[in-house]
Backbone atoms as SQL, in Angstrom:
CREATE TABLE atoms (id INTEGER PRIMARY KEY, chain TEXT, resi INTEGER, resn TEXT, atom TEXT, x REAL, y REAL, z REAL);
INSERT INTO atoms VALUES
  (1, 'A', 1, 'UNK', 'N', -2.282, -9.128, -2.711),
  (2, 'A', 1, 'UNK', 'CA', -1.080, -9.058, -1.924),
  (3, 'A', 1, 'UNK', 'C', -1.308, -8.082, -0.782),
  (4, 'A', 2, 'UNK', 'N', -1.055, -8.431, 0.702),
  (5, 'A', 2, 'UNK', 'CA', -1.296, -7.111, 1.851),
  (6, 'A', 2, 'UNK', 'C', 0.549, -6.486, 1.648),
  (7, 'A', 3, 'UNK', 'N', 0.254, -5.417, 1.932),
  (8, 'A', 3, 'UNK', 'CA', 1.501, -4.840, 2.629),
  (9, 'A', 3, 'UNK', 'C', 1.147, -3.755, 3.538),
  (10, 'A', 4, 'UNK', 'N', 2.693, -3.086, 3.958),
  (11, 'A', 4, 'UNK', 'CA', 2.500, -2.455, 5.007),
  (12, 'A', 4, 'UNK', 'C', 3.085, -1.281, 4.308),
  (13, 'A', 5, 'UNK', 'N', 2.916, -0.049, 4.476),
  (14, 'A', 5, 'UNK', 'CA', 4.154, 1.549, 4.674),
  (15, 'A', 5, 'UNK', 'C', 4.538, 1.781, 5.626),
  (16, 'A', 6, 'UNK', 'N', 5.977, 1.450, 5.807),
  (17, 'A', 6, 'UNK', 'CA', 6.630, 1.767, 6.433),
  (18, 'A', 6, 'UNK', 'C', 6.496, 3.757, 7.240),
  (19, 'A', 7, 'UNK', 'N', 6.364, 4.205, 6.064),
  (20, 'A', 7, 'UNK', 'CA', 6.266, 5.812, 6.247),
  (21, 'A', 7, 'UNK', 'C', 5.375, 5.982, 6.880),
  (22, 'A', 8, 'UNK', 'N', 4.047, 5.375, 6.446),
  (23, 'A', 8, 'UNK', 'CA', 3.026, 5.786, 7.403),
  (24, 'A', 8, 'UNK', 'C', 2.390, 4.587, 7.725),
  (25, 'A', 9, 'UNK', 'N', 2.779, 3.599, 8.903),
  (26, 'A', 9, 'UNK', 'CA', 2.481, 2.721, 10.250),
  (27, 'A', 9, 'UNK', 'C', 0.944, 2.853, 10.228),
  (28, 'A', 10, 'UNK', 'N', 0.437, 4.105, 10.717),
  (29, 'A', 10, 'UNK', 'CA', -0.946, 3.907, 11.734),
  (30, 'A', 10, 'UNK', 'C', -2.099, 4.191, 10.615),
  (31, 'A', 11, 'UNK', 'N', -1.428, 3.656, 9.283),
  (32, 'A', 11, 'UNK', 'CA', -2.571, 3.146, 8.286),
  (33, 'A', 11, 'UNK', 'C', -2.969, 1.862, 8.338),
  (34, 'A', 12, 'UNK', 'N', -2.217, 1.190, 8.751),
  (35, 'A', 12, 'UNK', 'CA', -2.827, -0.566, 9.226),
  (36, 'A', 12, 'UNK', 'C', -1.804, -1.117, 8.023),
  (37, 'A', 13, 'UNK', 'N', -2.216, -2.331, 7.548),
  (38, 'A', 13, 'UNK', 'CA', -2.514, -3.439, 6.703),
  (39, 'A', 13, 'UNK', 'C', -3.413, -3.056, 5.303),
  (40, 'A', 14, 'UNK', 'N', -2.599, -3.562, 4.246),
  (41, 'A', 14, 'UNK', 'CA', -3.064, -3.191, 3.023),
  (42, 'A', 14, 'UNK', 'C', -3.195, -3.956, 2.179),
  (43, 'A', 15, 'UNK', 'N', -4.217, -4.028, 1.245),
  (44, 'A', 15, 'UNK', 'CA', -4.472, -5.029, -0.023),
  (45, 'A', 15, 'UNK', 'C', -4.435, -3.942, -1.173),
  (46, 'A', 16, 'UNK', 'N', -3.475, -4.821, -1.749),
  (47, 'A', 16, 'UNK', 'CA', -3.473, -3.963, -3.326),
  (48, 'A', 16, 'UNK', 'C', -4.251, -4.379, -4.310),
  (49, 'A', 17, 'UNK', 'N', -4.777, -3.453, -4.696),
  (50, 'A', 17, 'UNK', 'CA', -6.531, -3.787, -5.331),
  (51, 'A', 17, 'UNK', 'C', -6.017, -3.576, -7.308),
  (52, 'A', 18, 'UNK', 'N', -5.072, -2.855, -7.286),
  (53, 'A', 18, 'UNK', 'CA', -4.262, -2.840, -8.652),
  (54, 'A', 18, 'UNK', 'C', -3.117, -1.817, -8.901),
  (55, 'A', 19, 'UNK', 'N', -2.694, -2.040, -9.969),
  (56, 'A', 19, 'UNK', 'CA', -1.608, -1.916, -10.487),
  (57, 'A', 19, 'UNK', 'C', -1.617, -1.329, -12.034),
  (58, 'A', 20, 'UNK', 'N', -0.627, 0.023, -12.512),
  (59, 'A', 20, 'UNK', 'CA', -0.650, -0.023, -13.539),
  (60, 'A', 20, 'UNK', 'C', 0.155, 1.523, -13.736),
  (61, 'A', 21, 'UNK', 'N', 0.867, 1.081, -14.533),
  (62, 'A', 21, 'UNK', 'CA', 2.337, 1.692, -14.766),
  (63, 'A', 21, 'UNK', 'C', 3.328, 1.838, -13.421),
  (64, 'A', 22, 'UNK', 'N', 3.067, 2.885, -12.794),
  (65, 'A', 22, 'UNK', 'CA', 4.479, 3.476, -11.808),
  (66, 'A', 22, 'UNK', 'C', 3.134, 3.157, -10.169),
  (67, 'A', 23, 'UNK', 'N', 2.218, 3.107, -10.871),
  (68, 'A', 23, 'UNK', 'CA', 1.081, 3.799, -9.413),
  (69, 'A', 23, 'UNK', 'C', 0.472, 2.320, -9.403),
  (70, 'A', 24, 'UNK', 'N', -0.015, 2.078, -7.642),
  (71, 'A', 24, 'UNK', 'CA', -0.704, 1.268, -7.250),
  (72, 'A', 24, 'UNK', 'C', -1.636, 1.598, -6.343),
  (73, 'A', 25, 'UNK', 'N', -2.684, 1.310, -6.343),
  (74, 'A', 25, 'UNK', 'CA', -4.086, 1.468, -5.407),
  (75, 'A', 25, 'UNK', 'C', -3.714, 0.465, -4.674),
  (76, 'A', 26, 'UNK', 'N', -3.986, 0.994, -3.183),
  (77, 'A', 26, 'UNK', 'CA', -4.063, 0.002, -2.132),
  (78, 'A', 26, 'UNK', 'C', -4.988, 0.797, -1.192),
  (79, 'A', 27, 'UNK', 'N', -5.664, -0.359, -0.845),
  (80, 'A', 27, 'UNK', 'CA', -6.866, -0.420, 0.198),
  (81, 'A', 27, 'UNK', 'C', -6.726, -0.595, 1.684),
  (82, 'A', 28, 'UNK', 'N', -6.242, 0.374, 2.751),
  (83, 'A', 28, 'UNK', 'CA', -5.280, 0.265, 3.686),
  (84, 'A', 28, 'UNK', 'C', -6.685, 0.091, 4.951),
  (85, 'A', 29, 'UNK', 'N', -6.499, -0.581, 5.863),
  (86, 'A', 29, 'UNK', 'CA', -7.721, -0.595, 6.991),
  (87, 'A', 29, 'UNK', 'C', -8.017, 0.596, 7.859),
  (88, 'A', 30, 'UNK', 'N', -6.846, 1.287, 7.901),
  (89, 'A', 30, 'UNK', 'CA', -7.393, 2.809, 8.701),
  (90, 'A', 30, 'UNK', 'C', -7.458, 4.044, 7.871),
  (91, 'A', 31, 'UNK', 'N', -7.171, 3.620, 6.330),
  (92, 'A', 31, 'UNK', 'CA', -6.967, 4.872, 5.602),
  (93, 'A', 31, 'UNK', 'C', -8.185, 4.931, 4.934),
  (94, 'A', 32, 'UNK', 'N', -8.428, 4.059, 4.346),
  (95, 'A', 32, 'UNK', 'CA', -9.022, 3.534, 2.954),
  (96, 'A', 32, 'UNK', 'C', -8.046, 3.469, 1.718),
  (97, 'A', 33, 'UNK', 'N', -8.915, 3.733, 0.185),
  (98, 'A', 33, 'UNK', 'CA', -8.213, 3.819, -0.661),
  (99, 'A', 33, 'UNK', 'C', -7.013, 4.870, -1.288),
  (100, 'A', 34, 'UNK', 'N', -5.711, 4.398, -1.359),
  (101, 'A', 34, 'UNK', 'CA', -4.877, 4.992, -1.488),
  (102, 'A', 34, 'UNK', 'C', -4.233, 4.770, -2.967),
  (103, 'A', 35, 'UNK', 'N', -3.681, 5.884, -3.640),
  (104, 'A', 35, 'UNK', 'CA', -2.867, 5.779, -4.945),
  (105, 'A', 35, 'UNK', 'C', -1.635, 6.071, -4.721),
  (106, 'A', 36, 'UNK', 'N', -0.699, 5.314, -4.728),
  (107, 'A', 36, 'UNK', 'CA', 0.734, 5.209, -4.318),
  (108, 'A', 36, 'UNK', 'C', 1.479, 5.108, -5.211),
  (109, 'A', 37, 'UNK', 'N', 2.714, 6.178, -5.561),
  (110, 'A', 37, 'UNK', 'CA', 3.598, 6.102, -6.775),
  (111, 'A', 37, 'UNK', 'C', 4.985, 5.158, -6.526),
  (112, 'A', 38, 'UNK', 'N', 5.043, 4.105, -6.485),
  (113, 'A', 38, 'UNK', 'CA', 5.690, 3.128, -5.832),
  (114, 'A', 38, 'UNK', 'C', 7.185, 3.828, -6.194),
  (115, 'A', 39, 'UNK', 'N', 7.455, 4.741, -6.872),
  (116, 'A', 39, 'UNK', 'CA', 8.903, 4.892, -7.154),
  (117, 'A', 39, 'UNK', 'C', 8.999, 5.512, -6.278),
  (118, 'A', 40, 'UNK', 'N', 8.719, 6.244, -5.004),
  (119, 'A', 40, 'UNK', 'CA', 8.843, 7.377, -4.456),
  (120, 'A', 40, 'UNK', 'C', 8.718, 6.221, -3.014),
  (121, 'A', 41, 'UNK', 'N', 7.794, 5.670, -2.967),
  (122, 'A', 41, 'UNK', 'CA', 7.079, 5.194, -1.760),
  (123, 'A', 41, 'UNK', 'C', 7.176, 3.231, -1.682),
  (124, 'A', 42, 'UNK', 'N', 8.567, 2.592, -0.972),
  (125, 'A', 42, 'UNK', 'CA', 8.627, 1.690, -0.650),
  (126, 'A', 42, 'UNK', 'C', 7.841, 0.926, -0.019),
  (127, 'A', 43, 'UNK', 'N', 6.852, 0.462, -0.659),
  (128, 'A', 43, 'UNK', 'CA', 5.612, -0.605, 0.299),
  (129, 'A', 43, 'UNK', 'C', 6.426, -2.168, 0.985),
  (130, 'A', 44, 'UNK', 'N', 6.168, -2.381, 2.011),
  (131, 'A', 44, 'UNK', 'CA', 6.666, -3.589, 2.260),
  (132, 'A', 44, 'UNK', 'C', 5.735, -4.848, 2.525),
  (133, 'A', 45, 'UNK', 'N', 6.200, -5.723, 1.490),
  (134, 'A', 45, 'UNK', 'CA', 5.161, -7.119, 1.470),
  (135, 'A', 45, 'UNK', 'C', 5.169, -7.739, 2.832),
  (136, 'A', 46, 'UNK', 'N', 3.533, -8.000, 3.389),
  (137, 'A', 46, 'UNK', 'CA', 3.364, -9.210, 4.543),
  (138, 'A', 46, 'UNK', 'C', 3.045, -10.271, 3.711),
  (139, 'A', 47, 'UNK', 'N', 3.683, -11.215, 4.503),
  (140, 'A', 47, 'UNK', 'CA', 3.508, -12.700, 4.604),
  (141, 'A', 47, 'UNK', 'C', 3.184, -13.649, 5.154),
  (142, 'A', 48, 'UNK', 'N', 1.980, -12.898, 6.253),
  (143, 'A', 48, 'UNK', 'CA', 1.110, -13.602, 7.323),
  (144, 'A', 48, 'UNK', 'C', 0.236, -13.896, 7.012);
C-alpha cells in the first residue's frame, strides 16, 4: 500500500513494508525506513 504524511510532506511517497500491533514500517522515498505509531500519526492512503 503507498501513502503519504500529511505531517511531514517533503518525505515523498511511501510503501508500507509491514505491520504489527499499533506500529508500521514504511519505506518513504526521501526518508527511507520509518517506524510509525499509527495511533499518534495519521498516514493517508494513495490511490494512484
Amino acid at each position: 500500500m503507498l501513502v503519504r504524511n500529511p505531517s511531514n510532506a517533503e518525505w515523498g511517497l511511501g510503501q508500507v513494508q509491514s505491520v504489527a500491533g499499533d506500529k508500521v514500517t514504511v519505506n518513504f522515498e526521501h526518508t527511507g525506513k520509518v517506524v510509525i505509531d499509527f495511533r499518534s500519526v495519521k498516514l493517508v492512503p494513495v490511490f494512484d
